[in-house]
N, C-alpha and C positions, 0 to 999 in steps of 0.2 A: 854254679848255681846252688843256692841252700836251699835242703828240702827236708819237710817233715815227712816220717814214715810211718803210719799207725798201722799195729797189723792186732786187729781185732776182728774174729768173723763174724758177729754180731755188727759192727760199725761198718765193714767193707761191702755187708749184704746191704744194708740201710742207704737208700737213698736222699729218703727227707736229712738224715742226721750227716751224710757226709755235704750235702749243698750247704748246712749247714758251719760245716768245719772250714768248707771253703770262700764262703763269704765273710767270715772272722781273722781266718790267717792275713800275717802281715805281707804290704805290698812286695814282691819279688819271692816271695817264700813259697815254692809248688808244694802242694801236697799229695801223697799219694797210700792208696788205704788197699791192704791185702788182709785175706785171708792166713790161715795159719798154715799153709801150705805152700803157697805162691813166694812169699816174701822171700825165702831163703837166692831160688834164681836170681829176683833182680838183683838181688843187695850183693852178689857176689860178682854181676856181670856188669857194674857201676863203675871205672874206669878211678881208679885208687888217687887221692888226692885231688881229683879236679872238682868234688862235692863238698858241701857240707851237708853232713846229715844227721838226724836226731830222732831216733826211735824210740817212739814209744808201745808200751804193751802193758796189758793188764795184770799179767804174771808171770814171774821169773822163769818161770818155765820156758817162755819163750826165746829169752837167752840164752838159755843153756841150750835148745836146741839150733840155735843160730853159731855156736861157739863150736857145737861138734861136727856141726855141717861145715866149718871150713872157715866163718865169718871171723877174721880181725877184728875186734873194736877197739877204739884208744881208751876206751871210759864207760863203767856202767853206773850208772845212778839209780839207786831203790829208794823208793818211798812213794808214800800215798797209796798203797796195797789194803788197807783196812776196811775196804769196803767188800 
């Protein structure tokens, strides 16, 4: 299954804006919205290869503390931070 990961805690607290992310994402695409604390567990207890997955975050920050908590990533992509 592909799924998108936002881990924003402004957006995860937010109800109107995540029904919002979920009636726009594409058919078969689950999405799932944490906090800046939570994500680390699931993203590590996700069973290796049988996902696709794409996280997004508002600040690099967030990767780096995903990288030292233990997280693999194949790829990070930065841009659109300007706001």
């Amino acid at each position: 299954m592909s799924q998108i990961v936002i881990i924003d805690n402004q957006t995860a607290e937010d109800n109107y804006l995540t029904s919002i992310f979920n009636m726009i994402a594409p058919k078969g695409i689950k999405l799932k919205f944490f906090n800046n604390k939570d994500e680390l567990d699931y993203l590590l207890n996700i069973t290796e290869g049988k996902d696709r997955i794409i996280v997004l975050a508002k600040a690099p920050e967030t990767f780096i503390y995903l990288l030292v908590g233990g997280l693999k990533l194949k790829e990070i992509v930065i841009g659109g931070m300007d706001a």
